[in-house]
C-alpha positions as a Markdown table, in Angstrom:
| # | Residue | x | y | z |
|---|---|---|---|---|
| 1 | Unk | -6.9 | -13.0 | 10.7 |
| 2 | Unk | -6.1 | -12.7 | 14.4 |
| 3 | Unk | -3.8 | -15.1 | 15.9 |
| 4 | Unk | -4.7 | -18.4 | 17.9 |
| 5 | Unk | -3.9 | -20.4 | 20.2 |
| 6 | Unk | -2.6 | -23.4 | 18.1 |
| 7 | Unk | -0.2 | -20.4 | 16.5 |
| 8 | Unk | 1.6 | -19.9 | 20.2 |
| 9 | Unk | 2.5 | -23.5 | 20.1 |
| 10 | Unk | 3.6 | -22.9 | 15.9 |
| 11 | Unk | 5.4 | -19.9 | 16.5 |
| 12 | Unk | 7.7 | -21.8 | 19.3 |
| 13 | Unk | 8.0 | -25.2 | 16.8 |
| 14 | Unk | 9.3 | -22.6 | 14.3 |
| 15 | Unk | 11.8 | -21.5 | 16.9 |
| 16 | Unk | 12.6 | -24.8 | 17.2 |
| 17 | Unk | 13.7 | -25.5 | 13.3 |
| 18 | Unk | 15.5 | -21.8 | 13.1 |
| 19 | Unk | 18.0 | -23.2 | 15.4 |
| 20 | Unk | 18.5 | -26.5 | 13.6 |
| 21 | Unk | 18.7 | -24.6 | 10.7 |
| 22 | Unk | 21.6 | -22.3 | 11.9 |
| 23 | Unk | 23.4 | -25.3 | 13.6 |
| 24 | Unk | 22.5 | -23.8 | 17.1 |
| 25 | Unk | 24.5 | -25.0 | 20.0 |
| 26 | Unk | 22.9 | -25.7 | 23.5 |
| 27 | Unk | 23.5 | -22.8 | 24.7 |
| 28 | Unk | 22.4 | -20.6 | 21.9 |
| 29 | Unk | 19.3 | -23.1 | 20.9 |
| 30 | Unk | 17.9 | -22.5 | 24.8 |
| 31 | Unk | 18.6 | -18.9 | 24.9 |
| 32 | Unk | 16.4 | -18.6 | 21.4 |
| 33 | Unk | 13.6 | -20.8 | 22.2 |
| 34 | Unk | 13.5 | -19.4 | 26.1 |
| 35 | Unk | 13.2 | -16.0 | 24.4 |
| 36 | Unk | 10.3 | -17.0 | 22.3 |
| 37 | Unk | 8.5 | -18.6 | 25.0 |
| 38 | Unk | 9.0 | -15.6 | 27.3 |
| 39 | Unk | 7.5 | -13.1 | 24.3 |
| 40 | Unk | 4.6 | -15.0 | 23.8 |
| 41 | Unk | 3.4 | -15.4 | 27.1 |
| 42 | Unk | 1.6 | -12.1 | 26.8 |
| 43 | Unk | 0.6 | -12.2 | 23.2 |
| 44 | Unk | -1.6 | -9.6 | 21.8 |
| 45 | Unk | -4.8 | -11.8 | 20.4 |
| 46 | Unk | -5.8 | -8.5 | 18.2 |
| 47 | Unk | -2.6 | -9.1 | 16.1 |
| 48 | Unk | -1.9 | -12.2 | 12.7 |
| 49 | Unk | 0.3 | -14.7 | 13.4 |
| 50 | Unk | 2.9 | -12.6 | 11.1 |
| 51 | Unk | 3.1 | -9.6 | 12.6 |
| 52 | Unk | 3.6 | -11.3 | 16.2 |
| 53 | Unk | 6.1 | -13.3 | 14.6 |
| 54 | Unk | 8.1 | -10.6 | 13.0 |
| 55 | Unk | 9.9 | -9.1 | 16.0 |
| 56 | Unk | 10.5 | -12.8 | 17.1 |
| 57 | Unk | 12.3 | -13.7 | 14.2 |
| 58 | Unk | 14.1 | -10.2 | 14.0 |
| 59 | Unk | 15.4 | -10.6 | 17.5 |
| 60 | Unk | 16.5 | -14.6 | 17.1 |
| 61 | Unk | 18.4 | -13.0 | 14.1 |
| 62 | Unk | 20.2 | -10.9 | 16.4 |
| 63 | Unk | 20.8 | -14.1 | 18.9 |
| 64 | Unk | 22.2 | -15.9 | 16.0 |
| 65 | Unk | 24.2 | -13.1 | 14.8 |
| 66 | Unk | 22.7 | -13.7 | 11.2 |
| 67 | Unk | 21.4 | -10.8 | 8.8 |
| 68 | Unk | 19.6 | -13.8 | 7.1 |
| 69 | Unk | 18.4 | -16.7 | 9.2 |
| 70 | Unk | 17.3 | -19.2 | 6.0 |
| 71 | Unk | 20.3 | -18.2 | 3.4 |
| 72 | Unk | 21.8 | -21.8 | 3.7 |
| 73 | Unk | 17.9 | -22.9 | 3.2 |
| 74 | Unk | 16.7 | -20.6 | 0.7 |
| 75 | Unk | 19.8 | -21.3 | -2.1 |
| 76 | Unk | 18.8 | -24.7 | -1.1 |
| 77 | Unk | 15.1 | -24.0 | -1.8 |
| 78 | Unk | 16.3 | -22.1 | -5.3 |
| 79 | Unk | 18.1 | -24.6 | -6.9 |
| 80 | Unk | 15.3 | -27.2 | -6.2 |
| 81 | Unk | 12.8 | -25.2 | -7.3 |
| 82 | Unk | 15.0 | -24.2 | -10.4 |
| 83 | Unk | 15.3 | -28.4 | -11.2 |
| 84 | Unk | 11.5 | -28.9 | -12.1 |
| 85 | Unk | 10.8 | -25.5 | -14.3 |
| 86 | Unk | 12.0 | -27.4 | -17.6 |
| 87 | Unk | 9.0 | -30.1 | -16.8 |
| 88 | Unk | 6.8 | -27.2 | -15.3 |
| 89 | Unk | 6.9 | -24.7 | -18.4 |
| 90 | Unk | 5.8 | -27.8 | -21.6 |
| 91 | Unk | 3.3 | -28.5 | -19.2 |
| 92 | Unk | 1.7 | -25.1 | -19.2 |
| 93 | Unk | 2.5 | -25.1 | -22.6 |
| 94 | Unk | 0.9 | -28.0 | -24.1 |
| 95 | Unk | -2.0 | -27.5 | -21.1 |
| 96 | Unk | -5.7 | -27.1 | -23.0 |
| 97 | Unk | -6.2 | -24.3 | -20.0 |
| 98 | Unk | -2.4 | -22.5 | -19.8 |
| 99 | Unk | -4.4 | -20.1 | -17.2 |
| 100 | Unk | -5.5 | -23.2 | -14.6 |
| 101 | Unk | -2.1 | -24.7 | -15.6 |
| 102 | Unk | 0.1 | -21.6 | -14.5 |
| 103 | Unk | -1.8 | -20.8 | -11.5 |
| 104 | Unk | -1.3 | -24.5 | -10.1 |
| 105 | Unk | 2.5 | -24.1 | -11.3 |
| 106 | Unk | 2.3 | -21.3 | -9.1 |
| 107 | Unk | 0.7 | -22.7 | -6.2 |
| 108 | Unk | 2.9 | -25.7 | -5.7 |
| 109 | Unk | 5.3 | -23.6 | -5.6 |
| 110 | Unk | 4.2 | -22.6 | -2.2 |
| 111 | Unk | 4.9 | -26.4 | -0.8 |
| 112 | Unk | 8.2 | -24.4 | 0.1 |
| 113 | Unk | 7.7 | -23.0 | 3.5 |
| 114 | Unk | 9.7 | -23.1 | 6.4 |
| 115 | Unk | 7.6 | -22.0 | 9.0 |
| 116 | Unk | 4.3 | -24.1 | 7.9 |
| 117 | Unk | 2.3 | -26.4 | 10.5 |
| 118 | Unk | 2.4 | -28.9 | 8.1 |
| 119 | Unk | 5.1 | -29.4 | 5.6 |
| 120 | Unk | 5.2 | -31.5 | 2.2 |
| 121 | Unk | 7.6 | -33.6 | -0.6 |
| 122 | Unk | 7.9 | -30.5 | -3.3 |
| 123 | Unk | 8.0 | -33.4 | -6.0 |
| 124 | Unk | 5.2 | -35.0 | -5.0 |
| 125 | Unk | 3.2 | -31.8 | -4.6 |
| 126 | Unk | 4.4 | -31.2 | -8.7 |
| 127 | Unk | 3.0 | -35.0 | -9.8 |
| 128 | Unk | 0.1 | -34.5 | -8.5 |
| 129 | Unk | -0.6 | -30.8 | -8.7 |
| 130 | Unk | -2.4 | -30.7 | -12.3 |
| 131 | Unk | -4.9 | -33.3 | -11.1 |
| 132 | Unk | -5.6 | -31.9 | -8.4 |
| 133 | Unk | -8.7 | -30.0 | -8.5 |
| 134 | Unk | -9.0 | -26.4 | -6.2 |
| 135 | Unk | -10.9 | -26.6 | -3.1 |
| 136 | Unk | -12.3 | -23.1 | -4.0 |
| 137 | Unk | -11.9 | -22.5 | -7.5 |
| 138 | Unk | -12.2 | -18.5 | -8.9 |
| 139 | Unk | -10.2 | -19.3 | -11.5 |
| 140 | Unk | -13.0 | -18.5 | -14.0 |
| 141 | Unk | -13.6 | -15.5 | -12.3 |
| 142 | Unk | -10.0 | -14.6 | -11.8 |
| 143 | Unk | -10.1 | -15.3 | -16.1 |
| 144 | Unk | -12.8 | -12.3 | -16.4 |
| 145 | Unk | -11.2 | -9.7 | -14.0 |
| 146 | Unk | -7.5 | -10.2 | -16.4 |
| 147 | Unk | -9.0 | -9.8 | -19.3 |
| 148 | Unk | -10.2 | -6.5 | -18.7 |
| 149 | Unk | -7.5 | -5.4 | -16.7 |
| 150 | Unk | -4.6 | -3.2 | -17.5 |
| 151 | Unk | -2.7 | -3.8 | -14.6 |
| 152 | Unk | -1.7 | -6.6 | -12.2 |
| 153 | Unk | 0.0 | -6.6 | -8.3 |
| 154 | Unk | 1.5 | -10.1 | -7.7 |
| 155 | Unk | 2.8 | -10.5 | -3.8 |
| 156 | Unk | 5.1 | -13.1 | -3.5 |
| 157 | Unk | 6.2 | -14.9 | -0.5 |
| 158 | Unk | 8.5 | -17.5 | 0.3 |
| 159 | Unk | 12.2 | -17.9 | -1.5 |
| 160 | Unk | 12.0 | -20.9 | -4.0 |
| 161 | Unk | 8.3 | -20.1 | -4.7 |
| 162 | Unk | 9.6 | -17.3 | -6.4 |
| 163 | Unk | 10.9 | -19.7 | -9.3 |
| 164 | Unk | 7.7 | -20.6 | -9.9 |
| 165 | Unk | 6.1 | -17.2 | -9.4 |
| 166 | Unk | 8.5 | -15.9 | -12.4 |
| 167 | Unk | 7.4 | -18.7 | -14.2 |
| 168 | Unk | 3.7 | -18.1 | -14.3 |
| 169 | Unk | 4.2 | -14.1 | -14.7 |
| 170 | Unk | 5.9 | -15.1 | -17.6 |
| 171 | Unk | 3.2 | -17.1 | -19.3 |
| 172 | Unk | 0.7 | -14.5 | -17.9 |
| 173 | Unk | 2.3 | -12.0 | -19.4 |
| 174 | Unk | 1.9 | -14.0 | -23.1 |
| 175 | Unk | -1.7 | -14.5 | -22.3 |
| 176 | Unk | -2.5 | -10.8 | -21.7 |
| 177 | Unk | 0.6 | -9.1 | -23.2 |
| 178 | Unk | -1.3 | -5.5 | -22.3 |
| 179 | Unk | -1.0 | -6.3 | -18.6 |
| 180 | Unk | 1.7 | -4.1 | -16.5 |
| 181 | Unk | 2.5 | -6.4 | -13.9 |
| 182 | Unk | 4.5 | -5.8 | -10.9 |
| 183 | Unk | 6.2 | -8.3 | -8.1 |
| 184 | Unk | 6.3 | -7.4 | -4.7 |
| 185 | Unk | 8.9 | -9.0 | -2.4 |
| 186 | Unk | 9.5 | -8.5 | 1.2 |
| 187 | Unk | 11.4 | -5.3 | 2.6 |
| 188 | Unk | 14.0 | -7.5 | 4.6 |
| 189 | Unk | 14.8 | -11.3 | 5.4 |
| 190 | Unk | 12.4 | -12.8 | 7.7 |
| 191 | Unk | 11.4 | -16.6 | 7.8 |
| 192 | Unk | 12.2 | -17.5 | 3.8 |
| 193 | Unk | 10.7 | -15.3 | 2.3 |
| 194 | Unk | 11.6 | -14.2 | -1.1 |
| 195 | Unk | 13.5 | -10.6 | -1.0 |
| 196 | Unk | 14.4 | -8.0 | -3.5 |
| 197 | Unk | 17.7 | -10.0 | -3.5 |
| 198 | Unk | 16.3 | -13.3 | -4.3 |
| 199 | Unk | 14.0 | -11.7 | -7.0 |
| 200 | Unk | 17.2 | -10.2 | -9.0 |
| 201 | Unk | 19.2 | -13.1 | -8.9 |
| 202 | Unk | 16.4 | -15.0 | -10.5 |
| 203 | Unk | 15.9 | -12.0 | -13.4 |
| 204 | Unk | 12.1 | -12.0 | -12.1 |
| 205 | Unk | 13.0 | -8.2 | -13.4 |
| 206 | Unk | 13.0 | -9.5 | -16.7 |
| 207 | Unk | 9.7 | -10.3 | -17.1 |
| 208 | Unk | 8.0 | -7.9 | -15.2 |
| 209 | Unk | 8.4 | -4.5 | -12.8 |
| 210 | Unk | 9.6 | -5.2 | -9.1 |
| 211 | Unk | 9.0 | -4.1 | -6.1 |
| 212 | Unk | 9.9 | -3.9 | -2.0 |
| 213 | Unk | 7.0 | -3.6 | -0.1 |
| 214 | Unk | 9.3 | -2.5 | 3.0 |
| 215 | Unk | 7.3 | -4.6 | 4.9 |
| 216 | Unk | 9.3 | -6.5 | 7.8 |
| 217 | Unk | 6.5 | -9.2 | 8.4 |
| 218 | Unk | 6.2 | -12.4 | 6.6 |
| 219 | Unk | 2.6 | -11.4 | 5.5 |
| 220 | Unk | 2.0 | -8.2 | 3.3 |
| 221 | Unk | 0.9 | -5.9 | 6.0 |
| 222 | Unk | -0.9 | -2.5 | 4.8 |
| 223 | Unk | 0.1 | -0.3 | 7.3 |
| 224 | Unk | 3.9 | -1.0 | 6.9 |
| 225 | Unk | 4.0 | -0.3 | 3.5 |
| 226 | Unk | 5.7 | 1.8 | 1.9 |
| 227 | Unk | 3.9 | 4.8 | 0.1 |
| 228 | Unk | 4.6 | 3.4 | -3.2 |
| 229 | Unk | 3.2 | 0.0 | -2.4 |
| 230 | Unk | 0.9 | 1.4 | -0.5 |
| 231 | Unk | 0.0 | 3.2 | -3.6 |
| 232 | Unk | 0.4 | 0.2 | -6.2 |
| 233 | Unk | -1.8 | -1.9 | -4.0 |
| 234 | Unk | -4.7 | 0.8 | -3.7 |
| 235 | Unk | -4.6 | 1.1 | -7.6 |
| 236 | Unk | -3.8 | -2.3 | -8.9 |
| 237 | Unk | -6.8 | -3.8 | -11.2 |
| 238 | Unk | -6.3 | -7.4 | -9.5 |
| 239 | Unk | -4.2 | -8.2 | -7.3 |
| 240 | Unk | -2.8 | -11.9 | -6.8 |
| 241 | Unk | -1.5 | -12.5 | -3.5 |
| 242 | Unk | 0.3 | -15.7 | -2.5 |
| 243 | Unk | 0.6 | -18.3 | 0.5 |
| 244 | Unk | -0.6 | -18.2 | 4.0 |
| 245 | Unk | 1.3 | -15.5 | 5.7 |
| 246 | Unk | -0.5 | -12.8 | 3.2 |
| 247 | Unk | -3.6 | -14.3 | 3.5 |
| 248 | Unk | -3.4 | -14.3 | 7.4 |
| 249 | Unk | -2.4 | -10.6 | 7.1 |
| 250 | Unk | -5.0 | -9.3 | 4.6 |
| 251 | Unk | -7.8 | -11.0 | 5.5 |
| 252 | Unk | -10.5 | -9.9 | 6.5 |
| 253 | Unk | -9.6 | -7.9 | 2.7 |
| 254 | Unk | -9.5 | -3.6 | 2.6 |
| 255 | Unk | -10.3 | -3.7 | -1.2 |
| 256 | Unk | -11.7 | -5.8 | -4.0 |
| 257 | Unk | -10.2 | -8.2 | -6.7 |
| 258 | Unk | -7.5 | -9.8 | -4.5 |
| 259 | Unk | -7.0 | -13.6 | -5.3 |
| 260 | Unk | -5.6 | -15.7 | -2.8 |
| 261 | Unk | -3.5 | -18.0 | -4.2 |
| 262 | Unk | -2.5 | -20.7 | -1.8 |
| 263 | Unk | -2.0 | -24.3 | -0.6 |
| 264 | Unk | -3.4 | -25.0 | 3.3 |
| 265 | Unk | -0.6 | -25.8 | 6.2 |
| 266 | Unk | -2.1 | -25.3 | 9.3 |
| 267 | Unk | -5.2 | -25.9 | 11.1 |
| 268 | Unk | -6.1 | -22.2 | 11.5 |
| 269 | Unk | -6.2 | -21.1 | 7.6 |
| 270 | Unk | -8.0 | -24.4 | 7.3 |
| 271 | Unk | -11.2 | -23.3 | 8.8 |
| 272 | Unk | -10.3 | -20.0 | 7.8 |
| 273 | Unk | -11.2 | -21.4 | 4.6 |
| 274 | Unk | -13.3 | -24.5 | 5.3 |
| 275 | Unk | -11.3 | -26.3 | 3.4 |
| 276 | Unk | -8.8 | -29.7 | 4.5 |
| 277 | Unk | -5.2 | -29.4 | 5.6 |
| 278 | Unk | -3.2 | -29.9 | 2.0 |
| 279 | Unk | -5.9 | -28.3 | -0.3 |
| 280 | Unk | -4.9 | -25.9 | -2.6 |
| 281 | Unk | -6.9 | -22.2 | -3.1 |
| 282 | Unk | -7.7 | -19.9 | -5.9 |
| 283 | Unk | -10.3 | -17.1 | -4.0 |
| 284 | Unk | -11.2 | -14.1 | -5.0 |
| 285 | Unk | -12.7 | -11.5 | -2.4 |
């Protein structure tokens, strides 16, 4: 996806919440947004919203004088996340479909984004989540293409998320205990999402193989992998590929069997998808 007009104005909001988030003063808070502003003026419309928003939040970093912009936010995000497994794993568990049941664990999960359009109560998202049907629905089809397949690339995004990630890739892992399957995770901090730090603390490692894509973007971007992601994603059987920023950077697709697995924030990847502000996606391409 190419960026759009409404992401300019997004982009700058999300300027907006990095320095609330850091506790910005004045001074600091106008010399980030004015930088933002400035960059955007002459935005290159060819690129996604991630990859013009990746030098952004690199250079607000160095503003800030932060490695990590979100640490405060994502430990935050963790420990939230970490409070509703106990309720999320019996449900999967005594669920008549554990598949449907993990992928919705999965994509609630992705209520936890800092740099969404639109943003939404994580427990209310939970409550509602298993009655809540997909507004496109390949789950069957995502079924067929895992039960043939030996291997699987999941791509994570945000921090938090990644509880619920681990979770599912742990009861995917006892519904097809043949399939090798690997988590990707962002090459540095940028925005929230989930890192090879974030990954380890949370023993994701212990249920599957991980991975840094070395991408610097909040999206997994092909050409900035590295050459052993690169060569994981051309190779995977199916690859599962969560939240908007990937989406925005991998569509339109390079290759086949990649499910989208994510819930709708903004007004862009809504008619992207046809689909309403709030909906939550399973698609396979």
């Amino acid at each position: 996806m190419t960026i759009q007009n409404e992401c300019i104005g997004c982009i700058i909001a999300q300027s907006e919440r990095v320095c609330k988030a850091i506790g910005a003063d004045d001074f600091l808070r106008q010399k980030i947004t004015n930088f933002v502003k400035t960059s955007l003026e002459n935005a290159d419309f060819t690129l996604s919203p991630p990859v013009i928003a990746a030098p952004l939040y690199e250079q607000m970093a160095v503003l800030a004088g932060k490695i990590d912009l979100y640490d405060e936010e994502k430990k935050h995000a963790t420990a939230q996340a970490l409070h509703y497994i106990p309720f999320l794993r019996e449900t999967i568990e005594h669920s008549n479909d554990p598949l449907v049941a993990l992928l919705k664990t999965a994509v609630v999960g992705n209520v936890i984004d800092l740099a969404a359009e639109v943003t939404f109560d994580l427990h209310d998202a939970i409550m509602s989540v298993f009655n809540t049907p997909f507004a496109c629905d390949d789950s069957e089809k995502l079924r067929q293409k895992l039960t043939t397949a030996k291997t699987l690339l999941y791509i994570g995004d945000n921090t938090g998320e990644h509880i619920f990630d681990a979770l599912a890739i742990e009861h995917l892992q006892k519904l097809y205990p043949k399939l090798a399957i690997t988590y990707m995770v962002r090459g540095n901090p940028i925005i929230n999402d989930v890192t090879m730090k974030e990954a380890r603390e949370a023993n994701i490692d212990q249920v599957c193989t991980l991975m840094d894509s070395g991408v610097n973007t909040p999206g997994f971007v092909y050409a900035r992998v590295s050459d052993e992601a690169k060569n994981l994603f051309d190779h995977a059987d199916v690859i599962i590929a969560k939240g908007m920023g990937n989406y925005e950077c991998m569509s339109p697709i390079t290759r086949s069997n990649i499910c989208f697995l994510l819930k709708i924030k903004c007004s862009v990847v809504s008619r992207s998808l046809r689909a309403e502000i709030g909906s939550i996606i399973c698609k396979i391409d």
